[in-house]
C-alpha positions as YAML, in Angstrom:
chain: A
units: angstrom
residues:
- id: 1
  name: UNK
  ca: [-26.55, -3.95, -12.69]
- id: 2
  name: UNK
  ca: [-28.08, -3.50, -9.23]
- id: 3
  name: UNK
  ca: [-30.00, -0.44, -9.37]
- id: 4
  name: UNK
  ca: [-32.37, -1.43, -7.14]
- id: 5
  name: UNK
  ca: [-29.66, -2.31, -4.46]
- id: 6
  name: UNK
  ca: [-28.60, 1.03, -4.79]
- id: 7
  name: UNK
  ca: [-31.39, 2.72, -3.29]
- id: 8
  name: UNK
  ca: [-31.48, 0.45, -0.23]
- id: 9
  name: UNK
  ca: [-27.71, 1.25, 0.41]
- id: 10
  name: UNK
  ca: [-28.73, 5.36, 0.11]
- id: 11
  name: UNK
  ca: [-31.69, 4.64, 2.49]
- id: 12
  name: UNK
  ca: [-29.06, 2.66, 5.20]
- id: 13
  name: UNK
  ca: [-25.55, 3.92, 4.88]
- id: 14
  name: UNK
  ca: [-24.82, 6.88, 7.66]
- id: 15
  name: UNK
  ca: [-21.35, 6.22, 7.90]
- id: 16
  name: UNK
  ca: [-17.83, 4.30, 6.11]
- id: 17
  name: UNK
  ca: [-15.01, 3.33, 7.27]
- id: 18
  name: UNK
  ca: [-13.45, 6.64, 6.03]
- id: 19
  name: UNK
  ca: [-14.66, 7.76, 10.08]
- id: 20
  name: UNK
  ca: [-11.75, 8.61, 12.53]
- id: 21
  name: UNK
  ca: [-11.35, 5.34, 14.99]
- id: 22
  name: UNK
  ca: [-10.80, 1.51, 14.81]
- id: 23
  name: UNK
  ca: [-7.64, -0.42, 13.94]
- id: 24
  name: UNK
  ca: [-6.11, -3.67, 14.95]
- id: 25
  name: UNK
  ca: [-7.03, -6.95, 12.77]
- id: 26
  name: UNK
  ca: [-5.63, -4.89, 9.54]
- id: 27
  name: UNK
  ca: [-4.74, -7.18, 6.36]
- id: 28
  name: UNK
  ca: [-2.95, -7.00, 3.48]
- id: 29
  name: UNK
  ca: [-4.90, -5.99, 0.09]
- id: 30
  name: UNK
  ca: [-2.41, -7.35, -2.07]
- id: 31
  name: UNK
  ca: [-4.04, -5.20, -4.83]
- id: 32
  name: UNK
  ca: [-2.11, -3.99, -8.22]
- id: 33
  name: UNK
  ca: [-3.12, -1.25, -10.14]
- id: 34
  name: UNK
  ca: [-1.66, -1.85, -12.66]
- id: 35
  name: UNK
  ca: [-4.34, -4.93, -13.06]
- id: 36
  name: UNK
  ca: [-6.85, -3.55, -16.04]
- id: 37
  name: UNK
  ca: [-9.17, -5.99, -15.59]
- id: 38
  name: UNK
  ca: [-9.33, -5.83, -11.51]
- id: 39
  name: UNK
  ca: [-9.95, -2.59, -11.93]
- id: 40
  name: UNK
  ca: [-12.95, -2.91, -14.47]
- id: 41
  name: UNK
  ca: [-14.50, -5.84, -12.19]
- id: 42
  name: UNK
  ca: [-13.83, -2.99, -9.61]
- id: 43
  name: UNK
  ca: [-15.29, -0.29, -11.09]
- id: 44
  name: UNK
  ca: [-18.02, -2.27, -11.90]
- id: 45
  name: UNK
  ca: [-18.53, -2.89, -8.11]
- id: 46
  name: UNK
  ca: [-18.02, 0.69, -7.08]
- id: 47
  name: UNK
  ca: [-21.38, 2.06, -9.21]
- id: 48
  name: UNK
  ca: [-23.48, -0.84, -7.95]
- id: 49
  name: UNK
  ca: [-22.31, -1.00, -4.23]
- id: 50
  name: UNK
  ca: [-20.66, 2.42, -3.17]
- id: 51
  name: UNK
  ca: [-21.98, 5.43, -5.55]
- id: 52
  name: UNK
  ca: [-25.11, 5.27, -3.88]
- id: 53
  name: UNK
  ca: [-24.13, 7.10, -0.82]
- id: 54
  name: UNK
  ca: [-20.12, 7.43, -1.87]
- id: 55
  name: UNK
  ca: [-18.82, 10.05, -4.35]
- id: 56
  name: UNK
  ca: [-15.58, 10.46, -6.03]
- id: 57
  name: UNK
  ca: [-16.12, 14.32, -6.83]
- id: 58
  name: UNK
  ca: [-12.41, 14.56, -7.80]
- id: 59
  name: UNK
  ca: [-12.57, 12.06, -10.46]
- id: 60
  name: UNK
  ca: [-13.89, 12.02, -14.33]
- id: 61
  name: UNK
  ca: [-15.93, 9.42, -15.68]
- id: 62
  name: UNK
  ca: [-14.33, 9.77, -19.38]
- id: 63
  name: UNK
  ca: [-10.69, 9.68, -17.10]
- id: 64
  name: UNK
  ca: [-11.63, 6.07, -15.37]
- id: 65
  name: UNK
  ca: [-12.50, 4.63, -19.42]
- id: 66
  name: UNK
  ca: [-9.29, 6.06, -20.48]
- id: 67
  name: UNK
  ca: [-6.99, 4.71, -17.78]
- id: 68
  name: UNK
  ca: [-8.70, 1.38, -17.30]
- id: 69
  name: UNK
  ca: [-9.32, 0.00, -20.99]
- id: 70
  name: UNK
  ca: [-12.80, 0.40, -22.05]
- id: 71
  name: UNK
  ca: [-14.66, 2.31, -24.68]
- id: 72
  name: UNK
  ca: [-17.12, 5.43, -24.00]
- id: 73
  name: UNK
  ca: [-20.10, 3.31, -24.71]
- id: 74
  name: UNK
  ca: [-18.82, 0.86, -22.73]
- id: 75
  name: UNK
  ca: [-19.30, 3.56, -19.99]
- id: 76
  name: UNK
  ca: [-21.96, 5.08, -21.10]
- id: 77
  name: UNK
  ca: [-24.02, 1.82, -20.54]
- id: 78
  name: UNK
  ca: [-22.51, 0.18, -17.57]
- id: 79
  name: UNK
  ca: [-20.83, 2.98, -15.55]
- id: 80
  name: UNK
  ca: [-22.67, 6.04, -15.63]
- id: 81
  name: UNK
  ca: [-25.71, 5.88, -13.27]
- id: 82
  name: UNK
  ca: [-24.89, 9.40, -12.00]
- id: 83
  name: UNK
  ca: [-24.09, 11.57, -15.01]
- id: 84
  name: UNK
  ca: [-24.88, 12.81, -18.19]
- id: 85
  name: UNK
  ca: [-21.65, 13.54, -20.12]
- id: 86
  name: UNK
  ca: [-18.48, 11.33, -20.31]
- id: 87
  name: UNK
  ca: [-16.80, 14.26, -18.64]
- id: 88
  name: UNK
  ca: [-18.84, 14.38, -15.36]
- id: 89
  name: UNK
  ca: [-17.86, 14.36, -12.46]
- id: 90
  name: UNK
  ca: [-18.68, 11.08, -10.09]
- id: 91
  name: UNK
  ca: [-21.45, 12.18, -7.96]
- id: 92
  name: UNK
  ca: [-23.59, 9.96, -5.51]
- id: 93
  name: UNK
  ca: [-26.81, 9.17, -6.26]
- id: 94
  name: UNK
  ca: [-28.43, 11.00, -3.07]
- id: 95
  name: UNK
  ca: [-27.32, 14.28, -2.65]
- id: 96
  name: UNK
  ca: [-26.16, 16.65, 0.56]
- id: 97
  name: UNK
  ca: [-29.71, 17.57, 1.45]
- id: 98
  name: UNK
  ca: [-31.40, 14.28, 1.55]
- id: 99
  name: UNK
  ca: [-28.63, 12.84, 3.52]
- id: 100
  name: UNK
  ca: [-29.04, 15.40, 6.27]
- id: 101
  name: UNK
  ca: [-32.50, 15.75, 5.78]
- id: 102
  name: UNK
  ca: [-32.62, 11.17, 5.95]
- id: 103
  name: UNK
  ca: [-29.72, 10.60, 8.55]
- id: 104
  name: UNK
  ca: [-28.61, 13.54, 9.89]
- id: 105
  name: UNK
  ca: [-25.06, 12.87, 8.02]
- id: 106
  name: UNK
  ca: [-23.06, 13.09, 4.74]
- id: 107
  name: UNK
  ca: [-21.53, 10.17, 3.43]
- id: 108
  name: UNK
  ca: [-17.98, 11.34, 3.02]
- id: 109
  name: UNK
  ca: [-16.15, 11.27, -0.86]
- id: 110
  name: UNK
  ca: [-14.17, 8.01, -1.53]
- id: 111
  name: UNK
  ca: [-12.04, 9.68, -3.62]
- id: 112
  name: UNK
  ca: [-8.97, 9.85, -1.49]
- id: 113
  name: UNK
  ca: [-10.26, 7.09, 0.71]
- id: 114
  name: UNK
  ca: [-6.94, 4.67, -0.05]
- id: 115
  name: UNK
  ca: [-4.84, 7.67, 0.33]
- id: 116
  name: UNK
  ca: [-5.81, 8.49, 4.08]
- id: 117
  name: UNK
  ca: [-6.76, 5.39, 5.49]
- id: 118
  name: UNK
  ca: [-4.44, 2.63, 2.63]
- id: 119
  name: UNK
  ca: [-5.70, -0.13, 0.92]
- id: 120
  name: UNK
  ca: [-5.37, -2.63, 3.69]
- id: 121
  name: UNK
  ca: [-7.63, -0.74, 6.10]
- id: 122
  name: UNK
  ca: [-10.18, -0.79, 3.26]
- id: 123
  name: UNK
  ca: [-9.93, -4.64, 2.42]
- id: 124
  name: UNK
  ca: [-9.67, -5.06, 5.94]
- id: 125
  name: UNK
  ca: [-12.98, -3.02, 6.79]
- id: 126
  name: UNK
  ca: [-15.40, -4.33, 4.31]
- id: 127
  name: UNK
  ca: [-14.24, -8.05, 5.47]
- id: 128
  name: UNK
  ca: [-14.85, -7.70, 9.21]
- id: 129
  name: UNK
  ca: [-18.13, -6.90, 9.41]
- id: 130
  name: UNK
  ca: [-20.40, -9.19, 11.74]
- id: 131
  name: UNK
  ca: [-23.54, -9.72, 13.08]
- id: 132
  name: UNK
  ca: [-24.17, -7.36, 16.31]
- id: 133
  name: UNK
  ca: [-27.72, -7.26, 17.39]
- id: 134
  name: UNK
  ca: [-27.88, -4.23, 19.89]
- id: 135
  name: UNK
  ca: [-26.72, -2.04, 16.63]
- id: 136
  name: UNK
  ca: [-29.52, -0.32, 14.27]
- id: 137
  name: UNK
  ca: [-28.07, -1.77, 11.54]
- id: 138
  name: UNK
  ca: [-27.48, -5.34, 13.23]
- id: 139
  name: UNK
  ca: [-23.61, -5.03, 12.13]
- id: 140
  name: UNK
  ca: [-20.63, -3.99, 13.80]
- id: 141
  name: UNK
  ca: [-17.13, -3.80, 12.48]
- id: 142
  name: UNK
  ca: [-13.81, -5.69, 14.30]
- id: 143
  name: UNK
  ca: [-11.70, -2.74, 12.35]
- id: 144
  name: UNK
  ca: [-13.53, -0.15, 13.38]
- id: 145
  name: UNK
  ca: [-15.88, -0.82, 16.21]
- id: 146
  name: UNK
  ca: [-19.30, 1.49, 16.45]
- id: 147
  name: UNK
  ca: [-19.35, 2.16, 12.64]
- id: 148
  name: UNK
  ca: [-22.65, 3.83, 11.30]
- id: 149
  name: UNK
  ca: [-21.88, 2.04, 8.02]
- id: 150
  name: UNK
  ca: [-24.41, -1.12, 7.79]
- id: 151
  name: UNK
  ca: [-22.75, -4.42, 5.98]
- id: 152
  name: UNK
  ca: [-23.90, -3.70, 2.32]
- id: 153
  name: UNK
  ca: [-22.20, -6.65, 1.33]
- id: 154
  name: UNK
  ca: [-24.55, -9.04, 3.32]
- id: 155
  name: UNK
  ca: [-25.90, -10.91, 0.54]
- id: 156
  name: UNK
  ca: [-22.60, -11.62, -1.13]
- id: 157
  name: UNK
  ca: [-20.77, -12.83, 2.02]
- id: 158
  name: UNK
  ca: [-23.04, -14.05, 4.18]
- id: 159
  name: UNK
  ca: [-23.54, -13.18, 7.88]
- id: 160
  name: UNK
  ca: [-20.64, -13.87, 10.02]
- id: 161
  name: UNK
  ca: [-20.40, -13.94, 13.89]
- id: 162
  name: UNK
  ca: [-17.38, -13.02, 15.58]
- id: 163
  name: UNK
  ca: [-16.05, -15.41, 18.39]
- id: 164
  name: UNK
  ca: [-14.63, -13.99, 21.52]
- id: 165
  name: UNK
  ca: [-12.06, -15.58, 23.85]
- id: 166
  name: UNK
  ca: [-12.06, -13.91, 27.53]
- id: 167
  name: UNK
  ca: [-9.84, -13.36, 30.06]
- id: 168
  name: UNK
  ca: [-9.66, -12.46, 33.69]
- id: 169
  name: UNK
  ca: [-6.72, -10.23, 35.37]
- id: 170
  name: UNK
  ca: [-5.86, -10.69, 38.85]
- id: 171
  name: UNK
  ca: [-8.51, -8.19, 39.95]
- id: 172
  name: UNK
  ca: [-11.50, -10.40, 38.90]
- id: 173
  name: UNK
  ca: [-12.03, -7.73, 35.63]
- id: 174
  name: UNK
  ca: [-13.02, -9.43, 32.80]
- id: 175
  name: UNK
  ca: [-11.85, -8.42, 29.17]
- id: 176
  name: UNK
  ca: [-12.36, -9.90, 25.43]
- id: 177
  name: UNK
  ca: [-10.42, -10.64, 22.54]
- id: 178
  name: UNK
  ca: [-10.95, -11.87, 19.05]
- id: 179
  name: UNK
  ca: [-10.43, -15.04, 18.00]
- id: 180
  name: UNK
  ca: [-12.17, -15.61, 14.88]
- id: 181
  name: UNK
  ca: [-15.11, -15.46, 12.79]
- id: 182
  name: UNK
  ca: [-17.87, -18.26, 12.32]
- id: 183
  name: UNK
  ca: [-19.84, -17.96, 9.12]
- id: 184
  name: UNK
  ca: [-23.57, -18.14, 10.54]
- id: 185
  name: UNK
  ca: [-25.25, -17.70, 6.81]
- id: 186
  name: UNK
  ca: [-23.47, -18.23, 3.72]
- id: 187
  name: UNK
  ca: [-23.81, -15.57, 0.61]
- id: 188
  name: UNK
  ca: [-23.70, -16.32, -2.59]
- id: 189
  name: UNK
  ca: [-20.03, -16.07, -2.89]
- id: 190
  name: UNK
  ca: [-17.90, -18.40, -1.25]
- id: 191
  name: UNK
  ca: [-14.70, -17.41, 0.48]
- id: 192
  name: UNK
  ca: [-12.55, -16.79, -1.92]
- id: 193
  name: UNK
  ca: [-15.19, -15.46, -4.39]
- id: 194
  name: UNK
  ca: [-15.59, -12.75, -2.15]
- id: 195
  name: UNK
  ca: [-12.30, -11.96, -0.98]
- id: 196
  name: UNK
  ca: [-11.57, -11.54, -4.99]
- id: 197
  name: UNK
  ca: [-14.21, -9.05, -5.18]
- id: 198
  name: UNK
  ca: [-13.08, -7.24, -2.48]
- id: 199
  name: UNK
  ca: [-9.67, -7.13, -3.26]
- id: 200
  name: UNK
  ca: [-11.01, -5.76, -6.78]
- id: 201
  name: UNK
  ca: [-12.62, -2.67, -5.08]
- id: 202
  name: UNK
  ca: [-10.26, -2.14, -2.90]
- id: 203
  name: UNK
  ca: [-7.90, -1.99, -6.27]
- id: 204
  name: UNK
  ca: [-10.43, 0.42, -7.85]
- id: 205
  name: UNK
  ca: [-10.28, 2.85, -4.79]
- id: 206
  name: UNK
  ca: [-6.67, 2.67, -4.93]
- id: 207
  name: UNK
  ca: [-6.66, 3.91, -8.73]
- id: 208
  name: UNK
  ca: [-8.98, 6.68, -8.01]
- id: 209
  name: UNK
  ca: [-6.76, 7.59, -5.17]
- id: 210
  name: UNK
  ca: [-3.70, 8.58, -7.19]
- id: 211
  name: UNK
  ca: [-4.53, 8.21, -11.00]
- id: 212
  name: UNK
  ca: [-1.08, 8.62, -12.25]
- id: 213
  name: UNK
  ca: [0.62, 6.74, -9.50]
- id: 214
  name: UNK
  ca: [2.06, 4.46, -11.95]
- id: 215
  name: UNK
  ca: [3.26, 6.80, -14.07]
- id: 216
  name: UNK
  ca: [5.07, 8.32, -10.67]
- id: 217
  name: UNK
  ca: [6.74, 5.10, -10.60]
- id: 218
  name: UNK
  ca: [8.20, 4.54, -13.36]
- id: 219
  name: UNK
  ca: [9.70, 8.17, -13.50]
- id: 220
  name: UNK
  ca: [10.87, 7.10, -9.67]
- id: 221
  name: UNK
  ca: [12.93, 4.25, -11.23]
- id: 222
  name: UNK
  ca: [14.15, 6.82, -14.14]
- id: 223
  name: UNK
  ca: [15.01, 9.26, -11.72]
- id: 224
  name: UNK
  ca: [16.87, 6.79, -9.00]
- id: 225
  name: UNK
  ca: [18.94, 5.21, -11.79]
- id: 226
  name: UNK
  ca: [20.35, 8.75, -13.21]
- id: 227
  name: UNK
  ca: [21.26, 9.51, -10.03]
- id: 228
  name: UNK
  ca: [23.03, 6.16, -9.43]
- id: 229
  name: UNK
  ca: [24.67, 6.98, -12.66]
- id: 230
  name: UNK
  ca: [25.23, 10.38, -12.16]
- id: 231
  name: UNK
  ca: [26.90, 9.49, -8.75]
- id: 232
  name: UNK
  ca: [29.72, 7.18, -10.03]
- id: 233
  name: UNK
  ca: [30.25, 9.58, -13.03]
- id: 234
  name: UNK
  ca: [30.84, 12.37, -10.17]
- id: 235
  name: UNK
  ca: [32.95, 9.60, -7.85]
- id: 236
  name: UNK
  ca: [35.12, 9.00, -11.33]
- id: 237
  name: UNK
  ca: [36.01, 12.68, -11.87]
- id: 238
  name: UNK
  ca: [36.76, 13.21, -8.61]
- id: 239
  name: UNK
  ca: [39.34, 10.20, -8.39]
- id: 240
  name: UNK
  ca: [40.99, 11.68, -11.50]
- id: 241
  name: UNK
  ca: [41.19, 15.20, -10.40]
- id: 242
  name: UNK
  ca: [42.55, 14.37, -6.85]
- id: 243
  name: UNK
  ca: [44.53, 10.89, -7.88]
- id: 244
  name: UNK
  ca: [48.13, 13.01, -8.39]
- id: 245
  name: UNK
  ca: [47.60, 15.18, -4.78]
- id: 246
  name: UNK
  ca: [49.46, 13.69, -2.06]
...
C-alpha cells in the first residue's frame, strides 16, 4: 500500500473532475459492477490514490466487504487507512480545515461522483490528462480544461503530450483542435495495464454510487415481465368479455 503517496496527493489535489465544466473527448468505461474482483482491484486503488483528498461520507466500510467479497480482516488490513471500526464511515485522510487552511478548497465527496457526472466522464477524465507547463501543477485535462486536480496518476501512466492540429477561418483567426496524444515518458504500466486499472476505479466509483443498483435490476426485469404478463392476461379477458358484442 502507498501510504506515502497519499500524503503527496493531500498536499497537491485542489480540485477533481467532480468541478462544473469540460466535456467533449468522453469514452466509454465499459465497467460492470457486477465484476467482484474489478471492484476489489478498485477498491484497492481508491484508498491508495483517491481517499487522500476524496471521501465517500455516504458509504460504510463493513458495507463495501459485504457487497464486494472479502472478509473484515481482509479490510481491516488493506482498506481501512481512515477508520477505526468496520462500521465507519469513509472519510479522507485530510480534513475540512487543513484543506482550506492548505489550498483554499475542499476536495468534494466521491460518493455520488458516477451518479452526477457517469462513469465515462470519470474513465474519460483520469485518461486525458497531459503535460501543460504554464499550469501549477504542470497538467491540464482535454475533458475538462483548467482543472485544479494535478495528474496523480503520473507515475503509472507516464506523461503524455497532447498534439494539436490548427486551423484558420476566412478572417485570418486561428483556432485548435485535438488530434491525439504522444506518450512523452512512459509509467510503469503500459497501455493497456493502465486503462485496466482505470476502468477498475472507475467500476469501484460506480458501486459506491448506487450500492444496490443491481439488486434494482433484477427487480426491473421482475417487474417488466409481470407486467408483460399481466397485460396479455388483461388483453385475454377482454377478448372474451367483448367477443359476443356486435
Amino acid at each position: 500500500m502507498r501510504i506515502e503517496f497519499l500524503a503527496l496527493v493531500a498536499a497537491l489535489a485542489v480540485g477533481s473532475a467532480h468541478a462544473a465544466g469540460g466535456g467533449g473527448h468522453v469514452q466509454h468505461a465499459n465497467n460492470d459492477v457486477s465484476n467482484k474482483a474489478s471492484l476489489q482491484r478498485g477498491a484497492r486503488n481508491f484508498v491508495n490514490y483517491c481517499l487522500g483528498c476524496h471521501s465517500a461520507k455516504y458509504v460504510r466500510y463493513n458495507r463495501v466487504a459485504a457487497d464486494i467479497g472479502i472478509t473484515e480482516q481482509q479490510l481491516i488490513d488493506n482498506l481501512m487507512f481512515t477508520g477505526e471500526r468496520p462500521h465507519d464511515t469513509i472519510r479522507n485522510a485530510i480534513n475540512a480545515d487543513e484543506a482550506n487552511r492548505a489550498f483554499g478548497v475542499v476536495p468534494p465527496d466521491l460518493s455520488l461522483v458516477a451518479r452526477s457526472r457517469g462513469p465515462d466522464y470519470i474513465y474519460s477524465f483520469l485518461r486525458s490528462f497531459y503535460a501543460d507547463p504554464a499550469k501549477a501543477t504542470g497538467a491540464n485535462n482535454l475533458v475538462l480544461p483548467g482543472t485544479a486536480m494535478p495528474h496523480v496518476l503520473w507515475d503509472l501512466q507516464g506523461i503524455q503530450t497532447a498534439v494539436w492540429e490548427g486551423q484558420v477561418d476566412a478572417k485570418g483567426n486561428a483556432s485548435k483542435h485535438f488530434k491525439e496524444f504522444e506518450l512523452a515518458s512512459p509509467g510503469r504500466m503500459d497501455p493497456h495495464e493502465f486503462d485496466s486499472f482505470v476502468r477498475d476505479t472507475v467500476n469501484f466509483l460506480d458501486y459506491i454510487a448506487e450500492p444496490v443498483q443491481l439488486k434494482r435490476k433484477a427487480l426491473g426485469y421482475r417487474v417488466v415481465a409481470f407486467l408483460i404478463l399481466f397485460t396479455l392476461l388483461a388483453w385475454a379477458l377482454k377478448r372474451e368479455f367483448w367477443k359476443d358484442v356486435k
